[in-house]
N, C-alpha and C positions, 0 to 999 in steps of 0.2 A: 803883768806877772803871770805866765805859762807854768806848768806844773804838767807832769807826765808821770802815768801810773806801768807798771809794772808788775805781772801777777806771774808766779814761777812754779811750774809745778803739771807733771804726764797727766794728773789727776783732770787737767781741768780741759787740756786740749782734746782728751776721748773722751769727755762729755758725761767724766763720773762724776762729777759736779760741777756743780753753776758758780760761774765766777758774780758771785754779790757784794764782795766787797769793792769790787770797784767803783761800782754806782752809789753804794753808801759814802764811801769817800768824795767822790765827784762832788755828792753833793752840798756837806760840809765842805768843802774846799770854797764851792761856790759861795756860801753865805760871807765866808772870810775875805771874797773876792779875789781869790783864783781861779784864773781858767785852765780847765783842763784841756791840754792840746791832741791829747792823743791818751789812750791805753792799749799796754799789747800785754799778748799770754804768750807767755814760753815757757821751752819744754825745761830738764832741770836735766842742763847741759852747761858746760862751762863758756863754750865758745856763743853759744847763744846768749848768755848772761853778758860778757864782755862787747857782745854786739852791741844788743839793745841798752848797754849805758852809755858806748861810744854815739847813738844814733841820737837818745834822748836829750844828751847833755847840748846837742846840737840844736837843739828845739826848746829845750823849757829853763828854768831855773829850779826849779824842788824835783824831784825823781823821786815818787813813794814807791818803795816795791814791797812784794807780800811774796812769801812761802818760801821753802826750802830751807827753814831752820831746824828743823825735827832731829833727834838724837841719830836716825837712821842713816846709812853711805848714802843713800839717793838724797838726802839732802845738801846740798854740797855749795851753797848760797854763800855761806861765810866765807870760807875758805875760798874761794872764787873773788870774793870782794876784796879778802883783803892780798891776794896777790895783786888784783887790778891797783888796788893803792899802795903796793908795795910795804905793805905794814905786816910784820912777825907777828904772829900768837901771841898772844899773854894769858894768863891765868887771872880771871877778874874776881876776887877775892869777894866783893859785896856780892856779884851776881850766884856766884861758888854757895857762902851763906843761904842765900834765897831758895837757890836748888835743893841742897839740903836741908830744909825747914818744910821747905815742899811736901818731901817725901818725906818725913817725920809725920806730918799731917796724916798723911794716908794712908801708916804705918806700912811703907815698904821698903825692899832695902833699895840701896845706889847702887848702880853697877857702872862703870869704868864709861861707856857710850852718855851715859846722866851727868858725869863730872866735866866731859867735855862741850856739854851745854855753857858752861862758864866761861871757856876760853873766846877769847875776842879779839878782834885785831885792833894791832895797839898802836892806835892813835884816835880810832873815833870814841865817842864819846856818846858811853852806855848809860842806857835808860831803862829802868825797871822793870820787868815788866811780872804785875801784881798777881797775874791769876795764869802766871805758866811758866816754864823753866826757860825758853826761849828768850836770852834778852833782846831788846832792840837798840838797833843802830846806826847813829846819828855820823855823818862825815859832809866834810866841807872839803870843795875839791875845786879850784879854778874859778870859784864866783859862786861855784853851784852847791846846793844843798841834796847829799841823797841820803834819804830814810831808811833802812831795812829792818821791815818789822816781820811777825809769824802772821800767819795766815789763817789761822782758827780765828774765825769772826768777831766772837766776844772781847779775842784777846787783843788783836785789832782794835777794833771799836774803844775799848778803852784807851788803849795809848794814844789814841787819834785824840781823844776828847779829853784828856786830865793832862799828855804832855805835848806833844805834836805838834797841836795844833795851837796852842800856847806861845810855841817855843814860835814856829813859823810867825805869827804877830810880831814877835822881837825884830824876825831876822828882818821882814821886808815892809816897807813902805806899803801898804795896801788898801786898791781904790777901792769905792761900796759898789755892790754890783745889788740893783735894785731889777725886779722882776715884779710884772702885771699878765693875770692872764683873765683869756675871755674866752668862755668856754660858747661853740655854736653848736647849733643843728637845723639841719634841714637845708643845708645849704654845701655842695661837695669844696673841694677843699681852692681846685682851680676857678670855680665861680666866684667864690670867697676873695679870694684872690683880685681877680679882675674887675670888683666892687670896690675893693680897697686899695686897688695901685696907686692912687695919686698920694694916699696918704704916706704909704710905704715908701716910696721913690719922697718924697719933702721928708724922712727920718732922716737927724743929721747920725751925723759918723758913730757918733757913742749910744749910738739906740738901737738894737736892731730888732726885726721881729721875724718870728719862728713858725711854722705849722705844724701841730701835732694833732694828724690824723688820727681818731681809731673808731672805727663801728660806727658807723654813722654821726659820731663827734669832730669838730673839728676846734682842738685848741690851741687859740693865738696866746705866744708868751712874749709881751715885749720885756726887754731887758736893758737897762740903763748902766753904765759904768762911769766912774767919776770920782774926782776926793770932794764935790760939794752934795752932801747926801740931801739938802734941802731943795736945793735946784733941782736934783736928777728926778726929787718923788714930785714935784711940780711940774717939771715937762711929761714924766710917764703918765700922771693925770692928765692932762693935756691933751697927750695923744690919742689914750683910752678914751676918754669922751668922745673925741673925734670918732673913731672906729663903731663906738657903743649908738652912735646918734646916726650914722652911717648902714651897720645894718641890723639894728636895733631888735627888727622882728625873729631874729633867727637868734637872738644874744640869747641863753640860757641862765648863764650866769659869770661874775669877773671874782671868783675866790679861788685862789690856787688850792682845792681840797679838789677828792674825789665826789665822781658825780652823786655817787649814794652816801657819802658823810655830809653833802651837801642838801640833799634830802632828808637826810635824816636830820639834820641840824633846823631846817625849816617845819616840820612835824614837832622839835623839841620846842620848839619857840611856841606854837599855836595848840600845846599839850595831846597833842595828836598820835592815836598808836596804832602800829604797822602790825599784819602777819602774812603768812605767802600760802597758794599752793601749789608747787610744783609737780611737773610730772618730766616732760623731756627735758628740764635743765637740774634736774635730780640732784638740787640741793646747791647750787652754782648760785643761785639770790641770794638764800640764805647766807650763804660762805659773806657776800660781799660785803651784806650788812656786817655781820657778826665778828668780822678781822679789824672792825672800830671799836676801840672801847667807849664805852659808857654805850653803846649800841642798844642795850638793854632799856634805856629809859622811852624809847619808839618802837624797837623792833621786839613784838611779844613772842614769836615765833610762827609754830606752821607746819604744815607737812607737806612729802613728798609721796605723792599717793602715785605710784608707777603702775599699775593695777589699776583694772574698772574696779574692781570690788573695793580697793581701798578707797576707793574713790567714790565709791556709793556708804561703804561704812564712815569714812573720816570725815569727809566733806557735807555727806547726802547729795551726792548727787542722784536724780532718779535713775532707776533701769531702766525703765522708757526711754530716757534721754540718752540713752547710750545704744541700745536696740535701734534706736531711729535713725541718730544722725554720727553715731560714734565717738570716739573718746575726743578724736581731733576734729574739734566743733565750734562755732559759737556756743550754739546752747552747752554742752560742757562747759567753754569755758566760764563761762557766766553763773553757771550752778556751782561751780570751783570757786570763783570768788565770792558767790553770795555765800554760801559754805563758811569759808573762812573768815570771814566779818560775823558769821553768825556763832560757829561754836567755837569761833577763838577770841572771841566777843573785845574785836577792835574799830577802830574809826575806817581803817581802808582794810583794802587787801588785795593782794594783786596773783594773778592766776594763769597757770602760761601751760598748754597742752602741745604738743606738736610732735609729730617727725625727725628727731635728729638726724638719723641715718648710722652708716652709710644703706641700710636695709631698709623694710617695713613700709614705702613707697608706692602708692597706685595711681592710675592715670588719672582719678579725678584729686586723689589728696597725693603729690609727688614728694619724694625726701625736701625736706626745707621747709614745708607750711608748721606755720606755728600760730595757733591764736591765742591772744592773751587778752584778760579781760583786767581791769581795774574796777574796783568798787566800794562802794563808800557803805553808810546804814539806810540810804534812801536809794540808789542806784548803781546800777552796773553796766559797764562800756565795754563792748570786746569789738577785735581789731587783728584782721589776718595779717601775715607776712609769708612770702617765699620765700624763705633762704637759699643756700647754695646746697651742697649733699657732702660739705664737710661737716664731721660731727661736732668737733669741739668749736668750731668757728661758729656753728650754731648755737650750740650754746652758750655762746658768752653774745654772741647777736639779738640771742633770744633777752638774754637778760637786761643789755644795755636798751631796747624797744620795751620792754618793761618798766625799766626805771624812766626811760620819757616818757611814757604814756603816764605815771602818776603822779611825776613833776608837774603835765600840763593839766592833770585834771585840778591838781593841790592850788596850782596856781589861781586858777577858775573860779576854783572855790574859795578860797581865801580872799578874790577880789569881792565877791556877790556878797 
């Protein structure tokens, strides 16, 4: 069961915004056990719309598409649809209501462009939609099923989940699509690889497995398809051990979470609590933890001391130690994280000083060094890195060499 998305809209091709509803869809689709075969953006043109439903219909069975509903001319998604299907206007009398009750709320008036939000082509089959005047629209053409919803996220996101996705369980047969993953490190991705080819190559047909490189990570996702959801979580076991027993030293961990929810969930378990201090990823740890909820019950907080002085005032780090050896230091870093274990009075803390770039760079400390120190209330471990002399690649390099540096001390520790 193939499924192909559909994003409409100049907005997204010049890059005034990010297209995320795809990937949010993709991956509800995927739970429900559709594959997504494709997604494309286009512009909000007519002949480009009529393209890409003549191309999709050729490849998938469901067509979700998003945008070009808006009261605006450059909207022009309906009307485009329903010539392709040959279906007249109508006036949708409940959607019509809806609109109107709308703008009642909000106390403003309708204007003429607001009442043609109700008009729909008359033969699909309109579905509500609760939190905006755009309705969406459900049609069945040849076998196939296509969706046209609005494009504002939220309003998206709900249809997908209260009717959508509901309705698609009616229409199709649909197998379980079972996923394992096993997160590495220390191991690049084509090593990886040629460790585990024999396993790879013995996967039969309905299994496959994936490499998602990033930062020094590399994670394997196998995935299983099938209508016996009890066999498929028995072979992915199966395999996973294989793999797990294979290259064991470098397995970090096999939970489809991110690596710092997965830190932090190993901290929640053994009442253990985090704080940071950064300086060249200015506040890029923090974010990571902190975009999990309950984040709070590990992560105490921290600072971002970009400044020697803040960094002698927040932390204490000494003067001396910065006169001597500079801010991009071991001994900084180490006074950075004894610092923060001390007056932000937690179990670790982890501490990361460096060079982003693209500037600031000398021939004995070049753009890229970055040391970071990990520290507990009895010890502290710093540990250089050169990076490259991109900035933002640094810092999120900076950060993910942070979070394994306190995985493997946690781990250490938690065995002893």
């Amino acid at each position: 069961m193939f499924a192909e998305i559909i994003t409409i809209g100049d907005e997204i091709l010049i890059g005034q915004i990010v297209d995320t509803n795809s990937a949010w869809m993709a991956v509800e689709l995927n739970k429900i056990g559709v594959k997504v075969k494709q997604i494309t953006s286009i512009s909000d043109d007519a002949e480009h719309i009529v393209n890409a439903l003549d191309q999709a219909q050729q490849r998938a069975d469901l067509i979700l598409i998003t945008g070009g509903l808006g009261p605006t001319k450059d909207d022009i998604t309906k009307h485009t649809l329903a010539k392709y299907f040959n279906m007249p206007m109508r006036l949708d009398e409940v959607t019509l209501a809806h609109v109107k009750q709308f703008f009642e709320k909000l106390n403003r008036p309708m204007i003429e462009s607001n009442v043609k939000q109700a008009e729909v082509p008359d033969g699909c089959t309109v579905i509500m939609n609760k939190n905006g005047t755009a309705p969406c629209m459900w049609f069945e053409h040849h076998g196939k099923i296509i969706v046209s919803m609005p494009g504002v996220p939220f309003e998206m996101k709900y249809l997908m989940e209260d009717q959508i996705i509901p309705r698609i369980k009616k229409a199709f047969q649909l197998p379980f699509i079972i996923h394992q993953t096993i997160l590495t490190a220390g191991l690049g991705e084509s090593f990886l690889a040629q460790q585990i080819e024999d396993i790879e190559e013995s996967l039969p047909d309905h299994i496959k497995l994936a490499y998602l490189p990033k930062l020094g990570l590399v994670r394997l996702r196998l995935s299983a398809s099938g209508f016996d959801e009890l066999a498929l979580q028995k072979e992915i076991l199966i395999y996973t051990q294989k793999i797990v027993e294979r290259v064991g030293q470098y397995v970090v961990l096999t939970e489809d979470v991110p690596f710092e929810k997965a830190i932090m969930n190993l901290m929640e378990e053994n009442s253990l609590s985090l704080s940071v201090a950064e300086s060249c990823t200015g506040g890029y740890l923090s974010h990571l933890f902190t975009q999990h909820p309950g984040s709070s019950t590990v992560f105490q907080g921290g600072a971002v001391t970009y400044s020697n002085e803040l960094k002698q005032a927040v932390l204490g780090v000494k003067e001396e130690t910065l006169l001597a050896f500079g801010a991009v230091s071991e001994q900084t870093a180490n006074e950075m994280a004894k610092g923060a274990v001390n007056n932000f009075n937690t179990d670790y803390a982890i501490a990361i000083t460096g060079i982003a770039g693209p500037g600031g760079g000398t021939a004995e400390k070049p753009v890229g060094t970055v040391w970071i120190a990990v520290a507990n209330r009895n010890e502290v471990k710093a540990k250089v890195f050169q990076f490259a002399n991109q900035r933002l690649q640094n810092i999120e390099r900076s950060a993910m060499a942070a979070l394994m540096m306190l995985f493997l001390k946690l781990k250490n520790d938690l065995k002893n």
